[in-house]
C-alpha positions in Angstrom: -9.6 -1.0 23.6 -9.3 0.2 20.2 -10.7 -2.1 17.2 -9.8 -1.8 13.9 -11.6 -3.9 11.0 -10.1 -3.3 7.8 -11.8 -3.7 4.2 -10.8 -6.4 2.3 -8.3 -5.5 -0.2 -8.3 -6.6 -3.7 -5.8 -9.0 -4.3 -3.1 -8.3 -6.0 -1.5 -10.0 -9.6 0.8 -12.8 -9.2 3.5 -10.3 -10.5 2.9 -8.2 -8.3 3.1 -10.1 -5.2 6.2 -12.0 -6.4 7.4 -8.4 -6.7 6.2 -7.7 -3.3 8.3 -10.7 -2.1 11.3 -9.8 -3.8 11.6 -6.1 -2.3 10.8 -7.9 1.5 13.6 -10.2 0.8 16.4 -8.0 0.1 15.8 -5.8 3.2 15.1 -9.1 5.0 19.0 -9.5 3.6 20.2 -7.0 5.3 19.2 -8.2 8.6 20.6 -11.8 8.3 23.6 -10.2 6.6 24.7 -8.3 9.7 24.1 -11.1 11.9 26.7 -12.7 10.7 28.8 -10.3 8.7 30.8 -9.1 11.5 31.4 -12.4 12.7 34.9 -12.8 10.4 36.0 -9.4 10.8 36.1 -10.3 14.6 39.8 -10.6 14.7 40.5 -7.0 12.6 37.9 -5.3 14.5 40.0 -6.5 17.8 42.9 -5.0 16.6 41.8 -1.9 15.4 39.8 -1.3 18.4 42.5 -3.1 21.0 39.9 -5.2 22.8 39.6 -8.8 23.7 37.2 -11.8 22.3 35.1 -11.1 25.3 34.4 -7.1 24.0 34.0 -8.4 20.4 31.5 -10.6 21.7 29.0 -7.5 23.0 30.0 -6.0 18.8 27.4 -9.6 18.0 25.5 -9.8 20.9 24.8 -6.2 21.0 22.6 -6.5 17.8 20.8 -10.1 18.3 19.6 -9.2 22.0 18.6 -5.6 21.1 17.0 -7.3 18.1 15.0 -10.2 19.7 13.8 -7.8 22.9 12.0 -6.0 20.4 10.8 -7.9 17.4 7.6 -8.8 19.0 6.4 -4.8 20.2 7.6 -4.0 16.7 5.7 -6.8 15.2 2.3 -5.7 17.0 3.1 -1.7 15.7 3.4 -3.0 12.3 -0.4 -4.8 12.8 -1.8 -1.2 14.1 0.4 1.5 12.2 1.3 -0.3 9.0 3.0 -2.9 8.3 4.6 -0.4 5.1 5.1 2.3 7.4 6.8 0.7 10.2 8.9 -1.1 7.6 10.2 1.9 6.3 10.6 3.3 9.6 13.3 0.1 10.6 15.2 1.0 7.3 15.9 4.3 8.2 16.7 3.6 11.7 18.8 0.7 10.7 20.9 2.7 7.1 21.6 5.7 10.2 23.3 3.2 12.5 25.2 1.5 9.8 26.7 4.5 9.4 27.7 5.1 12.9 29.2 2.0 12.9 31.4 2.7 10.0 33.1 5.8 12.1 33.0 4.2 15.6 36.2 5.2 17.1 35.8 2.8 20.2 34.6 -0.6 20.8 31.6 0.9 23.2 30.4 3.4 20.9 30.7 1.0 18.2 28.5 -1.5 20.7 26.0 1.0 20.9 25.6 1.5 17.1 24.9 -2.2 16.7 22.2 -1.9 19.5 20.5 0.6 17.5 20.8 -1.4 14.6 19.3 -4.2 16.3 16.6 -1.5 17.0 15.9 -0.5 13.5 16.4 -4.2 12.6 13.5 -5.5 14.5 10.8 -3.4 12.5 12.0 -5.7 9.2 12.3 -8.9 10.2 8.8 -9.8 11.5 7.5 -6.9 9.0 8.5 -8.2 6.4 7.1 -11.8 6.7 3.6 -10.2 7.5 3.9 -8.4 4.4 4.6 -11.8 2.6 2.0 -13.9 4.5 -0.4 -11.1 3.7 0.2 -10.9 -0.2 0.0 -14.5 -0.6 -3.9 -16.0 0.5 -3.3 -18.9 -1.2 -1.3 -21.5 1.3 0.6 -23.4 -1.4 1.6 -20.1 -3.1 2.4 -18.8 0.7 4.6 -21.7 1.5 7.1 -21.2 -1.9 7.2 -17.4 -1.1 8.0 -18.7 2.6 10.8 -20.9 0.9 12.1 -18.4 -1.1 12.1 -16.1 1.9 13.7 -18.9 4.1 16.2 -19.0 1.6 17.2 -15.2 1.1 17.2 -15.2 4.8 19.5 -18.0 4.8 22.0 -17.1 2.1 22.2 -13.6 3.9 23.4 -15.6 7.2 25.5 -18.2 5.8 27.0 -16.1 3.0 27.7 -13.1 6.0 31.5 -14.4 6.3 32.3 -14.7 2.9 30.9 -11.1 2.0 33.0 -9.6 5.5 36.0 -11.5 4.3 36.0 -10.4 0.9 35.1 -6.4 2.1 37.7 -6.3 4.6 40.4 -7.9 2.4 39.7 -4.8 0.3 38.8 -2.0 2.0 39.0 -3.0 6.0 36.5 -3.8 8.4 34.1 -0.3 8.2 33.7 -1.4 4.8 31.1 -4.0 6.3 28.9 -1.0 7.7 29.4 0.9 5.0 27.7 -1.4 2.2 24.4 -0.9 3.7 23.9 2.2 2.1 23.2 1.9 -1.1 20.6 -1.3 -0.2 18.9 0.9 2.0 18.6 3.6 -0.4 17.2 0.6 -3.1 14.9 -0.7 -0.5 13.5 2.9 0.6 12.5 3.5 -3.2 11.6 0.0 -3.8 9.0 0.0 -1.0 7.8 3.3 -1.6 6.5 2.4 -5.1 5.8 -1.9 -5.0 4.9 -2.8 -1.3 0.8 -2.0 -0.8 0.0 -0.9 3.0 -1.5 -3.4 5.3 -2.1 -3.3 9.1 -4.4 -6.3 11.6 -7.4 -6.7 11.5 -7.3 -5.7 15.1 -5.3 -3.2 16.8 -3.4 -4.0 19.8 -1.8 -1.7 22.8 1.7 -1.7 23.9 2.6 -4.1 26.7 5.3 -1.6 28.2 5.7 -4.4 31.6 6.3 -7.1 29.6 8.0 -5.4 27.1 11.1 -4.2 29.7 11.0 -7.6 31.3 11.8 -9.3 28.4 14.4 -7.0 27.4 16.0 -7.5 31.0 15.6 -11.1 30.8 17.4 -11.4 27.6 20.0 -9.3 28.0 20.8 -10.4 31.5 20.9 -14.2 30.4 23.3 -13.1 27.6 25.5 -10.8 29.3 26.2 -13.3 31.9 27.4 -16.3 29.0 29.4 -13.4 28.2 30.9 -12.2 31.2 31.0 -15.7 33.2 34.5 -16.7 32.4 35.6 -13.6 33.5 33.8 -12.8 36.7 33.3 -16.4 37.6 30.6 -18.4 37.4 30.1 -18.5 41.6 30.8 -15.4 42.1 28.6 -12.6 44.1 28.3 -11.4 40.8 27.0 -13.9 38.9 24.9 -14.8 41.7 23.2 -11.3 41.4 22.9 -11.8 37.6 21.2 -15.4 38.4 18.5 -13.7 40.4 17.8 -10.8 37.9 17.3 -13.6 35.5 15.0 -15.5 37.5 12.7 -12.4 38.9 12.8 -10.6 35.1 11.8 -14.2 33.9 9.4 -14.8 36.8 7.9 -11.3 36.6 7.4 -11.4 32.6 5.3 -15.0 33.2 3.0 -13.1 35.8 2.6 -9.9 33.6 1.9 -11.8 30.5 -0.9 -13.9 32.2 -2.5 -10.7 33.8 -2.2 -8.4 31.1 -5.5 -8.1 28.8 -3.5 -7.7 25.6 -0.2 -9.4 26.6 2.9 -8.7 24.5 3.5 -12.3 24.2 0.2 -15.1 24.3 2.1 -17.7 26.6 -1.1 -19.8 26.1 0.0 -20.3 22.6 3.5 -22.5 24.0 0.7 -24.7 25.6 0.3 -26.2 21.7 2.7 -28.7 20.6 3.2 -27.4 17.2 3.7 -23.8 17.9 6.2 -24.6 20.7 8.6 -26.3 18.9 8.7 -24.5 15.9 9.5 -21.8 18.3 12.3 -24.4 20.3 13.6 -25.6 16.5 14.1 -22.2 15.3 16.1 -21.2 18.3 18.3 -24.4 18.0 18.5 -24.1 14.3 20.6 -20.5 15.1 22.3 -21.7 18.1 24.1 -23.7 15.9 24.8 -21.7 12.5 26.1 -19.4 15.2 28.3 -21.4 17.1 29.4 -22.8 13.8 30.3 -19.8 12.1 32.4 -18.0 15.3 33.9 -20.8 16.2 35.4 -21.3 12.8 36.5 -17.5 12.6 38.9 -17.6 15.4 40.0 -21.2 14.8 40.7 -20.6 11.3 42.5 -17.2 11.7 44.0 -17.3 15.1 45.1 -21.1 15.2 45.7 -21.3 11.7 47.1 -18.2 10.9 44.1 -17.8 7.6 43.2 -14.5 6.4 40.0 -12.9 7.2 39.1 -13.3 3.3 40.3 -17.1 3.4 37.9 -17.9 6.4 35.3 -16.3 4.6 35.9 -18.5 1.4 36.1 -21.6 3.7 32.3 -20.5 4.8 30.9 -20.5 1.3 30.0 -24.4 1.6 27.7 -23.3 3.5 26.2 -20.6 1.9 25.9 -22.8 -0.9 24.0 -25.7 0.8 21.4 -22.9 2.7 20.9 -21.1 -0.7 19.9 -24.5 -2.7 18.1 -26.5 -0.3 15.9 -23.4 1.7 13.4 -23.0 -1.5 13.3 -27.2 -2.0 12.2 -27.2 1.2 9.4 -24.5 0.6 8.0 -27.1 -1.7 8.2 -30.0 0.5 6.7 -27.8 3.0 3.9 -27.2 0.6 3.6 -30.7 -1.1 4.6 -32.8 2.0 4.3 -30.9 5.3 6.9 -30.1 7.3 8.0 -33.5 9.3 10.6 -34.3 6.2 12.2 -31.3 5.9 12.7 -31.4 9.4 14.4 -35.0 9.4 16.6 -34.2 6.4 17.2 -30.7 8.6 18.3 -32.5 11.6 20.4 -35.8 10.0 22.2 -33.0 8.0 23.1 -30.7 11.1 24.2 -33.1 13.6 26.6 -34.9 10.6 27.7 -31.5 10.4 28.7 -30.9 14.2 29.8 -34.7 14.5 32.4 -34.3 11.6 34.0 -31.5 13.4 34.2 -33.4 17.1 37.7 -34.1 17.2 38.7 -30.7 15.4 42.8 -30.5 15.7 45.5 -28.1 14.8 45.7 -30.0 11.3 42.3 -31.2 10.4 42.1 -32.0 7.2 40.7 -28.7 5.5 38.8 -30.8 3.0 36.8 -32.2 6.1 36.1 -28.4 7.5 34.8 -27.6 4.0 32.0 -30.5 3.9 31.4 -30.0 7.7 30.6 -27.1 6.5 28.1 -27.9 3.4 26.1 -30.4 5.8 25.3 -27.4 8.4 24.4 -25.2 5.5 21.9 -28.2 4.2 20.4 -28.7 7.6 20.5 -25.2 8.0 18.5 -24.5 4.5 16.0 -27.4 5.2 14.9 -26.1 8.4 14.1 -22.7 8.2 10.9 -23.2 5.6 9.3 -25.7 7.9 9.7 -23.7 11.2 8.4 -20.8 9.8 5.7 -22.4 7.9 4.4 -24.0 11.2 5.0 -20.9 13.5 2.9 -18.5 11.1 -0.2 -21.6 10.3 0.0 -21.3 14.7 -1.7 -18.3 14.9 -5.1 -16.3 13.4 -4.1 -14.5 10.1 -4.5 -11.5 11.6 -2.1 -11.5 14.0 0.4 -12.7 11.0 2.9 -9.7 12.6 3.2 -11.1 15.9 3.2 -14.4 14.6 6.7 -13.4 12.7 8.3 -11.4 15.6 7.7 -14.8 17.7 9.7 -17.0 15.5 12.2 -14.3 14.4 12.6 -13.5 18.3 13.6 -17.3 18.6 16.1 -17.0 15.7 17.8 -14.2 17.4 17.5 -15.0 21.0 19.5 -18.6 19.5 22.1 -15.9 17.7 22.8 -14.6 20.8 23.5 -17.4 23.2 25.2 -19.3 19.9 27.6 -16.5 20.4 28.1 -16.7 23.8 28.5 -20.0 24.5 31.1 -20.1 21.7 32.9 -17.1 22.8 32.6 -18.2 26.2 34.4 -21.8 25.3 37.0 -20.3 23.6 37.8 -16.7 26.1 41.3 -16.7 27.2 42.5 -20.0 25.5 45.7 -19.8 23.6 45.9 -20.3 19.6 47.3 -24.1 19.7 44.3 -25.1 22.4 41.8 -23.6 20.5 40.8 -26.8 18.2 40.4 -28.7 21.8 38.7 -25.9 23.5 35.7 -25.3 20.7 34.9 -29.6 21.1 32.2 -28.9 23.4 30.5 -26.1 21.1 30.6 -28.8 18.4 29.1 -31.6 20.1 26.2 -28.4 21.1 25.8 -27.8 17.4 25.8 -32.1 17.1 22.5 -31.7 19.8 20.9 -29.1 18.2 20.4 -31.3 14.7 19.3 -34.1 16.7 16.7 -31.9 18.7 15.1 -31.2 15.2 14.0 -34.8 15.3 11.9 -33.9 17.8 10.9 -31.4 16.6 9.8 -33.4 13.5 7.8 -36.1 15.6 5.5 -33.4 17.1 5.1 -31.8 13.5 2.5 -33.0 11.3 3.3 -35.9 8.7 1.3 -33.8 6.2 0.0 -30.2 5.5 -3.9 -30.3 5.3 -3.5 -29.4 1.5 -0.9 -32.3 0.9 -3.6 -34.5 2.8 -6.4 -33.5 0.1 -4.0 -33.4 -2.7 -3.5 -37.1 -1.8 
């Protein structure tokens, strides 16, 4: 096995790694932004294209499974190549596929585009918070950046459906694909002259095994949400899915616990904290997910609203994730993360509850703050999650640490989207209020799972402990 110990770098000025932090966020916008972007132009996209819900769903899922299968591999190449070089790498890779995208004639070539987004995708995500973690030694300055990084990350999600409302109301639905240009081209110059190189202190190999299991796994389990109200759920094909599931799953535990540099440490789930950090942050997305489709077709096929209008009607929410994400850095910092966790969780589930007994008429002043509470919940819980997931493991493994975590987020994208789609498949305009009550008693579960979550976290940071 290859070693490498790196010197210890000087540290940089404060400017300088606040600058550092600004240039990771706005490509870390990017990827949130086209998680979510698409979601409203859903309905467009279907008639452009002349496909289904159950197609559009693959134009989603497409990028969140490609992106989780691969955040981790991309995370440990960051840790031996460079964390700058791999980063820039994903931005390339990710500006080329936009582009595709933009002049996909047909819903599968469009499909593959967003997997190779999710390809190029997956060398930011988990980059970028290394880069972060590693400019910022100091843990209370480490948990604002993280707050401020929760928050970009955030806004880019929640704010997805306005931006992809407002672009196809004025220029149609390529016009999401094609504003990644120009950001890409920023970024590219902005981390060629601000962003220093960094790699692990210790270089790891490739876990090719586990790498393709986990890829099988996931997109197996997610292609079957998809495809279940179609094919049925008892069907010989399902069944076969079932059993690829299990044996991928199966044979990914067995490689992992064999390998001498596994792809993922499975020991680490054996710790409380990690483990649900990693279990919040997939339940966190679940719900924004199911949220945010869910309200797309209800909004523009039951209700007959524009593509821009549903958008607007998201911005609650944008609004709540934007304010409360860098509040919670500091609580994080000051507190520790079992109150931002609470206030995460009572804000989420008040979210779901409001929006239990959805109807044709609901009262639109009652979508809006259904809307602001999931975008609190949603803000207070991402600074926490990430905080405790990154303090779970060494420093120098801060890549891998941040491809676990962001793999969460985007394994939770995907099945949000699935299980939505899934509810919703088939059903006629007037049923869909009824149809979508299950996903909103799921997104109801998910806030109350963070209370959970909450109990196993710490009451208090060490620092808050001896600041006290």
């Amino acid at each position: 096995m290859t070693t490498t110990i790196l010197a210890a770098q000087p540290a940089l000025s404060a400017r300088r790694r606040w600058t550092v932090l600004a240039v990771c966020a706005l490509s870390m916008f990017l990827v949130g932004l086209d998680t979510t972007i698409v979601n409203v132009g859903l309905p467009v996209i279907g008639r452009g294209l002349g496909v289904g819900t159950r197609g559009l769903e693959w134009v989603v899922d497409a990028y969140t499974v490609v992106l989780a299968s691969l955040l981790i591999s991309s995370g440990a190449l960051a840790d031996r190549f460079g964390r700058r070089r791999v980063f820039q790498c994903g931005l390339i890779v990710f500006g080329v596929a936009s582009l595709a995208c933009a002049v996909a004639p047909s819903l599968g070539f469009l499909v593959v585009a967003r997997a190779v987004q999710g390809v190029g995708a997956s060398m930011l995500s988990p980059v970028a918070l290394a880069i972060v973690v590693n400019a910022m030694p100091d843990p209370r300055e480490r948990a604002r950046a993280i707050g401020v990084w929760a928050s970009v990350f955030g806004l880019s999600m929640a704010a997805g459906p306005v931006t992809g409302g407002w672009l196809i109301a004025a220029f149609g639905w390529r016009s999401v694909f094609w504003i990644n240009a120009p950001i890409i081209v920023a970024a590219l110059v902005l981390v060629a002259v601000f962003v220093p190189e960094s790699r692990g202190q210790r270089a790891r190999r490739l876990d090719l095994p586990g790498q393709v299991l986990l890829t099988l796994a996931l997109c197996v389990s997610v292609g079957v949400l998809i495809e279940g109200p179609r094919i049925g759920w008892a069907s010989p094909l399902a069944m076969v899915g079932y059993a690829l599931i299990v044996v991928a799953t199966a044979g990914f535990t067995w490689v992992e616990l064999h390998q001498r540099e596994p792809l993922m440490d499975l020991g680490l789930f054996r710790r409380p904290l990690f483990a649900s950090a990693v279990l919040g942050a997939m339940a966190v997305f679940v719900a924004l997910n199911v949220s945010l489709l869910l309200n797309t077709l209800y909004l523009q096929h039951a209700r007959g609203w524009t593509p821009l209008a549903s958008g607007m009607a998201t911005l609650p929410m944008a609004l709540g994730a934007t304010l409360c994400a860098p509040w919670s850095g500091n609580l994080v910092g000051r507190l520790g993360p079992r109150r931002p966790l609470v206030i995460a969780g009572g804000f989420t589930a008040a979210g779901g509850l409001c929006m239990v007994n959805l109807g044709q008429d609901t009262s639109v002043l009652l979508l809006l703050l259904a809307h602001l509470l999931i975008g609190i919940g949603f803000g207070f819980a991402n600074a926490p999650l990430t905080n405790t997931a990154v303090s779970g493991l060494p420093p120098s493994r801060a890549g891998v640490a941040g491809a676990i975590t962001s793999t969460a987020r985007q394994v939770g994208s995907a099945v949000g989207i699935a299980v939505a789609g899934g509810l919703v498949t088939g059903v006629s305009p007037a049923g869909l209020a009824h149809a979508s009550h299950p996903g909103w008693l799921l997104v109801t579960a998910c806030g109350l799972f963070l209370f959970i979550v909450a109990r196993a976290s710490p009451a208090a940071t060490p620092l808050a402990r001896r600041s006290a």
